[in-house]
TORKE-789555 format. One record per residue (C-alpha): x, y, z. Coordinates in pm, whole numbers, plus 50000, padded with zeros to 5 digits. Example, Ala and Ser with C-alpha at 12.3 -4.5 7.8 and 13.67 -1.06 7.14 Angstrom:
<recs>
east=51230 | north=49550 | up=50780
east=51367 | north=49894 | up=50714
</recs>
This chain:
<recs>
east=46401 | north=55524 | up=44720
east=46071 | north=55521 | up=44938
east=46009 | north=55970 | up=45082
east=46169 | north=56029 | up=45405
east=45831 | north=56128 | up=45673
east=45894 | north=56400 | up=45942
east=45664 | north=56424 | up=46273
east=45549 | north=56814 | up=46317
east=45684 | north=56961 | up=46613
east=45381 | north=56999 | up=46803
east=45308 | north=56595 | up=46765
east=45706 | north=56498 | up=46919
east=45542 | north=56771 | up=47226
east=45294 | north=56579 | up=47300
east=45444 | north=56232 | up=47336
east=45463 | north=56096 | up=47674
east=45748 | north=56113 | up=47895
east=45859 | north=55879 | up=48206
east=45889 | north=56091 | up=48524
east=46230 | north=56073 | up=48762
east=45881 | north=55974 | up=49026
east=45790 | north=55713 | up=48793
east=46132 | north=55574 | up=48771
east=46174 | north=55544 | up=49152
east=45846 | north=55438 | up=49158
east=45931 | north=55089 | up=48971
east=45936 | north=54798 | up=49164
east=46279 | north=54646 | up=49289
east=46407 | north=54285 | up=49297
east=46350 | north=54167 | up=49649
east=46699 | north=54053 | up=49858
east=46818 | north=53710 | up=49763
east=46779 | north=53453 | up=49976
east=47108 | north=53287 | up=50061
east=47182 | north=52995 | up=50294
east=47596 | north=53048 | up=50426
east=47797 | north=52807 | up=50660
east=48104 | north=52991 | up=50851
east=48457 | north=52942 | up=50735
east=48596 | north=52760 | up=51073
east=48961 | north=52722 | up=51215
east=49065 | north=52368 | up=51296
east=49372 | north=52140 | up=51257
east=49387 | north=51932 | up=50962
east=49559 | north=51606 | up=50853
east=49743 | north=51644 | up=50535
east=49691 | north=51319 | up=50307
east=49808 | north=51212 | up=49966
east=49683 | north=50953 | up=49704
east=49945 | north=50749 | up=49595
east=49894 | north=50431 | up=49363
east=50062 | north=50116 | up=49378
east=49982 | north=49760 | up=49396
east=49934 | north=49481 | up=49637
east=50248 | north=49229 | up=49724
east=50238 | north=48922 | up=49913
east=50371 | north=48948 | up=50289
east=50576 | north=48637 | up=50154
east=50627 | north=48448 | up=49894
east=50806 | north=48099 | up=49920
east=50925 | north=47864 | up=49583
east=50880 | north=47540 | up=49621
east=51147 | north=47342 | up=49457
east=51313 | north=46970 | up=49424
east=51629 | north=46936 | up=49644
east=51695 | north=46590 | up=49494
east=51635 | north=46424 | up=49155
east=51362 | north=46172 | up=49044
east=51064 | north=46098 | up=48928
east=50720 | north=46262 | up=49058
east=50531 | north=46035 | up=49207
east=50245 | north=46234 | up=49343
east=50097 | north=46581 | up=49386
east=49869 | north=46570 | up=49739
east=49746 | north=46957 | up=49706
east=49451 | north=47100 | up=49577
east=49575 | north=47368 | up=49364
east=49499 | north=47743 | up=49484
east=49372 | north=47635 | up=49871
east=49503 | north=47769 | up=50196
east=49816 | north=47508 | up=50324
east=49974 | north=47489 | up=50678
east=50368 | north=47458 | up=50700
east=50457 | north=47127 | up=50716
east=50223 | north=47011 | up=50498
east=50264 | north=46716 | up=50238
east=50260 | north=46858 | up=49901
east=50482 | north=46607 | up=49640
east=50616 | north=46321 | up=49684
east=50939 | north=46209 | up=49463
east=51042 | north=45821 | up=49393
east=51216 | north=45759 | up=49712
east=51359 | north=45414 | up=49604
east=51721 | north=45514 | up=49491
east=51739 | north=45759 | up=49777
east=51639 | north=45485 | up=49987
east=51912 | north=45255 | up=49847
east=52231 | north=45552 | up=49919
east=52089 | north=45524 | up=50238
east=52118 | north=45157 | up=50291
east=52425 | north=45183 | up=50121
east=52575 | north=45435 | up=50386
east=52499 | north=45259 | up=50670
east=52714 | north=44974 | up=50667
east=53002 | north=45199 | up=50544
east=52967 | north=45385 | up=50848
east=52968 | north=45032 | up=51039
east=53287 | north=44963 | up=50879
east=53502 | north=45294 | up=50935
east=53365 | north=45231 | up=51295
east=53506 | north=44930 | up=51331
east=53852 | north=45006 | up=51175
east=53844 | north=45290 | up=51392
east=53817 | north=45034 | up=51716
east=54096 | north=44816 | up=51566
east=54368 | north=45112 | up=51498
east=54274 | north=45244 | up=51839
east=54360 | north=44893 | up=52046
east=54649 | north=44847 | up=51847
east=54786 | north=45203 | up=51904
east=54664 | north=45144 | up=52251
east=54937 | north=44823 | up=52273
east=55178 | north=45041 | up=52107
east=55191 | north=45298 | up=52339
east=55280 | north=45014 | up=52682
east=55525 | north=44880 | up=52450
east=55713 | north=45171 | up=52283
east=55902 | north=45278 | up=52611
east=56061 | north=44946 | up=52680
east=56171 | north=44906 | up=52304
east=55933 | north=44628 | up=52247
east=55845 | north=44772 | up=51941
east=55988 | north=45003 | up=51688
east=55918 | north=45391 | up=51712
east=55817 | north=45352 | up=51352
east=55568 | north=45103 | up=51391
east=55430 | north=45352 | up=51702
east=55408 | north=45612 | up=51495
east=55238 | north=45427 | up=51203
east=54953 | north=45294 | up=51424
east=54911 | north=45615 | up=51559
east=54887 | north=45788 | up=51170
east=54616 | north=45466 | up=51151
east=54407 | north=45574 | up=51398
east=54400 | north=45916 | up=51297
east=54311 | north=45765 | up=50942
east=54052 | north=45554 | up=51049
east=53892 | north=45887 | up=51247
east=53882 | north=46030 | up=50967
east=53742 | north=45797 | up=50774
east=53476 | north=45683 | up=51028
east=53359 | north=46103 | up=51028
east=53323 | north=46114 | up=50648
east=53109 | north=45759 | up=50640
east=52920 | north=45947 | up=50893
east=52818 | north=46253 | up=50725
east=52762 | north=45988 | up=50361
east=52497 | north=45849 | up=50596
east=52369 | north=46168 | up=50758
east=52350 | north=46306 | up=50367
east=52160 | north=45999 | up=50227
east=51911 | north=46026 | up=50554
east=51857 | north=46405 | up=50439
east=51783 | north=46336 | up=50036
east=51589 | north=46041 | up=50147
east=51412 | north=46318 | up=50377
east=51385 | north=46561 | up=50071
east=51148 | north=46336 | up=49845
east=50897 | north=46378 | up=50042
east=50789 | north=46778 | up=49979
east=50646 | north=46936 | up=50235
east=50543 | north=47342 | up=50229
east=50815 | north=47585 | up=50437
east=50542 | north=47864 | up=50483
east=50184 | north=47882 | up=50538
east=49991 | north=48068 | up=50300
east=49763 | north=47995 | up=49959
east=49940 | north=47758 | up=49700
east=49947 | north=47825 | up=49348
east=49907 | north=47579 | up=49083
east=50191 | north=47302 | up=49006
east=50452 | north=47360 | up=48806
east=50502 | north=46991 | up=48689
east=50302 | north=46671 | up=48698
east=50296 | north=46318 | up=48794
east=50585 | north=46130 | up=48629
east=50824 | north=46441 | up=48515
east=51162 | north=46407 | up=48628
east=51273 | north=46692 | up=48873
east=51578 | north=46786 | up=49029
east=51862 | north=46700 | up=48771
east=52112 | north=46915 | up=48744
east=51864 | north=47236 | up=48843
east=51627 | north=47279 | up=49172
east=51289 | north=47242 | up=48982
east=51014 | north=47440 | up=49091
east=50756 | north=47287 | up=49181
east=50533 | north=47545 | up=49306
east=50485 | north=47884 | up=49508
east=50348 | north=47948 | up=49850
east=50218 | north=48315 | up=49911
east=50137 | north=48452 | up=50308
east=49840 | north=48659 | up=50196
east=49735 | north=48802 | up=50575
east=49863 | north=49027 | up=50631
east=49980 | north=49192 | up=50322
east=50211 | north=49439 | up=50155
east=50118 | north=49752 | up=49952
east=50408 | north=49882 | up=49790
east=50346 | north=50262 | up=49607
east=50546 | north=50562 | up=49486
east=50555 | north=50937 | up=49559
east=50780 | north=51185 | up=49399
east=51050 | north=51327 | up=49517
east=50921 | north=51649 | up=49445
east=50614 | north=51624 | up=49642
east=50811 | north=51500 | up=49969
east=51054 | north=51775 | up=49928
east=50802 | north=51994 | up=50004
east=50648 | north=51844 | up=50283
east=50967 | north=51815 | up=50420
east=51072 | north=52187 | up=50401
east=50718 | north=52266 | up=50527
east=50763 | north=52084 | up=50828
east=51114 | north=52227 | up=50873
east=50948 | north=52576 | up=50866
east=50690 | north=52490 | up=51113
east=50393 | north=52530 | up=50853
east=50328 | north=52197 | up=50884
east=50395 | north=51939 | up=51172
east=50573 | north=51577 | up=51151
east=50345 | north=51301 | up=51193
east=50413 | north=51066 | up=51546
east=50693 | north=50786 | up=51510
east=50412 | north=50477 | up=51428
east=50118 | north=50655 | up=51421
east=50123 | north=50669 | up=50986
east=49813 | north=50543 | up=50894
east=49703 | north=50449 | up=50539
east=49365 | north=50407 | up=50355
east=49321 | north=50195 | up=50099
east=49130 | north=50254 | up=49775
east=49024 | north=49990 | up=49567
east=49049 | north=49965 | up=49196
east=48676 | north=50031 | up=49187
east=48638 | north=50330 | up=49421
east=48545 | north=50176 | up=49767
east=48730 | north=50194 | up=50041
east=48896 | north=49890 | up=50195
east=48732 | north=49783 | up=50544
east=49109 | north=49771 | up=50714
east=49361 | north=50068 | up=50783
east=49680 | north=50008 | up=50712
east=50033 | north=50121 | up=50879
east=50338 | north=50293 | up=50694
east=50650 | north=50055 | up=50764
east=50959 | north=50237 | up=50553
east=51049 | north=50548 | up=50278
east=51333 | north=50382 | up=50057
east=51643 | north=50633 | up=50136
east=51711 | north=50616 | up=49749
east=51533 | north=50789 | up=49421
east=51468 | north=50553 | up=49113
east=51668 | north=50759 | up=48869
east=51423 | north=50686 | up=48571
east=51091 | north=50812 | up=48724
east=51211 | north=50993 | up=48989
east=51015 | north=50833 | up=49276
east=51084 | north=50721 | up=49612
east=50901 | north=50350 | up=49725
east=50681 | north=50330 | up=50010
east=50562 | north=49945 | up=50165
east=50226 | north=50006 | up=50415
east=50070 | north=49650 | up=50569
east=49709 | north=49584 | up=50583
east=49488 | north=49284 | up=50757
east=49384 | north=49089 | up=50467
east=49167 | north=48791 | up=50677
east=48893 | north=48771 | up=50410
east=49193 | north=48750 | up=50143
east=49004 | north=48974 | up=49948
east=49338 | north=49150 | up=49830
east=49588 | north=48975 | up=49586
east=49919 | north=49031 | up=49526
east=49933 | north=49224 | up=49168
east=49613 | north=49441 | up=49231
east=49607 | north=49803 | up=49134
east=49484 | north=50033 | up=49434
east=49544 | north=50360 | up=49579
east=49655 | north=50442 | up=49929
east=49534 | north=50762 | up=50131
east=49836 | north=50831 | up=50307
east=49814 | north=51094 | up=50600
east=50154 | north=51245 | up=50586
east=50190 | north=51577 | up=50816
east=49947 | north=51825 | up=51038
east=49862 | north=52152 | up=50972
east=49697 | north=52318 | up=51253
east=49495 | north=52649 | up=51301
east=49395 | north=52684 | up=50950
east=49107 | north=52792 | up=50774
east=48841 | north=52583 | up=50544
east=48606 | north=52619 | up=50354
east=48348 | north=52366 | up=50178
east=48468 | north=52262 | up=49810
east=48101 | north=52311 | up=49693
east=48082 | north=52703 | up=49806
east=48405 | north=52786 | up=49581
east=48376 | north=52899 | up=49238
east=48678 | north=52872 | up=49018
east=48764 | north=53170 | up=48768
east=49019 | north=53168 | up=48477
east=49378 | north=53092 | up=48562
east=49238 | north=52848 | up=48849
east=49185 | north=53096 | up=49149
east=48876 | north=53060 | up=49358
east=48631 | north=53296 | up=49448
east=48363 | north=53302 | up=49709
east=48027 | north=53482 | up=49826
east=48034 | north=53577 | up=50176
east=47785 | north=53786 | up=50335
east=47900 | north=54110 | up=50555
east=47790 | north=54243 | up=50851
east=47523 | north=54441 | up=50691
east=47393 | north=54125 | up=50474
east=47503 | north=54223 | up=50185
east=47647 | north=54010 | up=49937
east=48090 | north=54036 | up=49850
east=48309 | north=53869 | up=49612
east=48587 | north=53689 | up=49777
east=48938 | north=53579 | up=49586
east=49106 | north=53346 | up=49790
east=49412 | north=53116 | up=49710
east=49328 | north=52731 | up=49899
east=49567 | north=52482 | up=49906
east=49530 | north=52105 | up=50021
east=49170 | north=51926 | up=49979
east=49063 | north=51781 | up=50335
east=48766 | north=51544 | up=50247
east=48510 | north=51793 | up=50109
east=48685 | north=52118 | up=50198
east=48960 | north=52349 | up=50080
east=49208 | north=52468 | up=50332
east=49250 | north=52856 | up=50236
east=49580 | north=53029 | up=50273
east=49437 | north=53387 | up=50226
east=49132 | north=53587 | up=50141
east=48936 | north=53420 | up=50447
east=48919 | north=53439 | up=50818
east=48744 | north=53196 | up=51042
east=48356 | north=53327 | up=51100
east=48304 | north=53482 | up=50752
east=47975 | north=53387 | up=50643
east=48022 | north=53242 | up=50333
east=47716 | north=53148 | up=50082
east=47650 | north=52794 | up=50040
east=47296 | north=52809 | up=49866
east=47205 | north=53115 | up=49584
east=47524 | north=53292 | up=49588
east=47459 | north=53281 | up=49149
east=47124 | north=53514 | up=49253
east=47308 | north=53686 | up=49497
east=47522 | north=54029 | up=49335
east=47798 | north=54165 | up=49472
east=47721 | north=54440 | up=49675
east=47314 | north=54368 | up=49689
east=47157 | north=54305 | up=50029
east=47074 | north=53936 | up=50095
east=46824 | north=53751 | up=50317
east=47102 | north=53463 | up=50504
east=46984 | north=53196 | up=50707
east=47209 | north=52898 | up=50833
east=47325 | north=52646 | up=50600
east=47170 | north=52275 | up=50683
east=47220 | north=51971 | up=50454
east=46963 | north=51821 | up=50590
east=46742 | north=52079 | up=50429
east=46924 | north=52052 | up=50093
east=46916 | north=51682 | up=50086
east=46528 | north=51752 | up=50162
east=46483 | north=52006 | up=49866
east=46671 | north=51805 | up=49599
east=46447 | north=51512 | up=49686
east=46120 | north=51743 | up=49663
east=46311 | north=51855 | up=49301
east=46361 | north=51530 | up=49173
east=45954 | north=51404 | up=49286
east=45808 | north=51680 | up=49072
east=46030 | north=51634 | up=48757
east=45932 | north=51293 | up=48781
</recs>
């Protein structure tokens, strides 16, 4: 164990010893400089992203309404078709036979018709003066209303066999892109079933069918009943669309109908908004998001997302500077996101200065240097920033 040393007494004396003049004397940290943007007042437009997927504004099978053999297929498969035009055509030869078959049946009834009517017709000058039986009147009166009858059913054989004939040659019932065929050449269609044969889609405009929970429109519902927030106009719902990459589709869209019913599995309502699709550049099936602006909230304050600093147990804090530019610590509670700022419900009021740029240099309580917040600036430093690193 190494001797413990002592200093003598009169050595500690003469050490040196800081002043309370030195220690005011030591220089101080100059102010921070801070750049601050005022939290403003305005009316906002409350939106929601809500996912979903694109539907076709209609969609139209294409099927056999008689039986026989495919003959031909006059579509190219996935282009753009008119209604009305020629897609299959179906062996029209038996069709064409019932038809030929039906006519002269219907010339027939016709002409018994004519022959029970001029007989009843020489029945009825005859029947008063007993010339002929009452019996045989009313017989060739029962014929005529026989051969009526008869005559009307040969008609509608005729008007039938005319319609089939009609139906083998398939034409499309909608205009819109047509998908690929369902059969080929020489496949016999129509027995028994209505074969498809293909399907039409309208693709301009188009459907976007999405969810939101019940939850969520409770809430915007009792908002609006309390006045916090206010209803949307009657048609003026507008909807942005968000593509399954990010971007933003060209085209707004309009609301058309809330289902009045909850799915009782997920508990979501359904939603249908339209969009212009000219370029066809949505498809029915595609995954996308719609920014839906659902209610108003007016006279509120905001605050840029990038000047709020989140602490434990997710409530925000911000720098603002005071009337005597010094630096404070703000907690305030935000609620909606509008674009790229918060919308506060307390711990701000419209004009506070709050920091933008070096509020982490800035302490509470310290005496800043502010000057006016201008992105242009910023974007002008972060490119300088970027040059030298590089």
């Amino acid at each position: 164990m190494r001797p413990i040393h002592f200093l003598p007494l009169t050595t500690l004396m003469l050490l040196p010893s800081c002043s309370k003049e030195e220690v005011a004397a030591a220089p101080q940290m100059p102010p921070a400089a801070v750049t601050y943007q005022p939290a403003v007042a305005e009316t906002v437009k409350i939106t929601r992203e809500l996912p979903g997927r694109i539907d076709a504004f209609r969609t139209s099978e294409v099927r056999a309404r008689v039986s026989g053999i495919l003959l031909e297929k006059s579509y190219r498969e996935g282009s753009d078709v008119a209604a009305g035009d020629l897609l299959f055509k179906i062996d029209p030869a038996p069709l064409q036979a019932a038809r030929e078959n039906a006519a002269p049946a219907l010339a027939r009834a016709e002409a018994s018709h004519q022959q029970a009517q001029s007989l009843f017709s020489r029945y009825q000058s005859l029947v008063d003066s007993n010339a002929v039986s009452k019996k045989d009147y009313d017989n060739a009166e029962s014929a005529v209303k026989v051969a009526a009858a008869e005559e009307k059913a040969a008609a509608a054989a005729l008007k039938t066999a005319e319609l089939n004939l009609g139906y083998a040659t398939v034409t499309a019932p909608i205009s819109g892109r047509v998908g690929k065929a369902q059969v080929t050449e020489g496949a016999l269609v129509g027995q028994n079933e209505a074969t498809r044969l293909a399907v039409i889609q309208q693709l301009d405009p188009i459907y976007f069918d999405f969810t939101q929970s019940s939850t969520d429109l409770i809430a915007l519902k009792r908002a609006m009943k309390s006045g916090e927030l206010s209803e949307i106009e009657p048609g003026k719902a507008a909807a942005t669309l968000l593509l399954e990459d990010g971007s933003e589709y060209s085209f707004p869209g309009k609301i058309l109908f809330s289902e009045a019913t909850v799915d009782e599995s997920t508990g979501m309502t359904s939603l249908r908004a339209e969009f212009p699709n000219p370029d066809r550049l949505l498809l029915p099936g595609m995954f996308a998001r719609a920014r839906v602006i659902q209610a108003v909230k007016e006279n509120v304050v905001t605050v840029p997302q990038r000047a709020v600093t989140r602490v434990q147990g997710g409530k925000g804090s911000v720098m603002v500077v005071d009337e005597s530019d010094h630096a404070q610590l703000r907690m305030i509670e935000t609620d909606d996101a509008v674009g790229d700022r918060w919308v506060v419900t307390s711990g701000l009021k419209a004009g506070d200065r709050v920091i933008m740029e070096g509020h982490l240099k800035a302490r509470p309580g310290a005496p800043v240097v502010p000057e006016p917040f201008s992105p242009a600036d910023t974007a002008r430093k972060e490119t300088a920033q970027l040059s030298n690193k590089g």
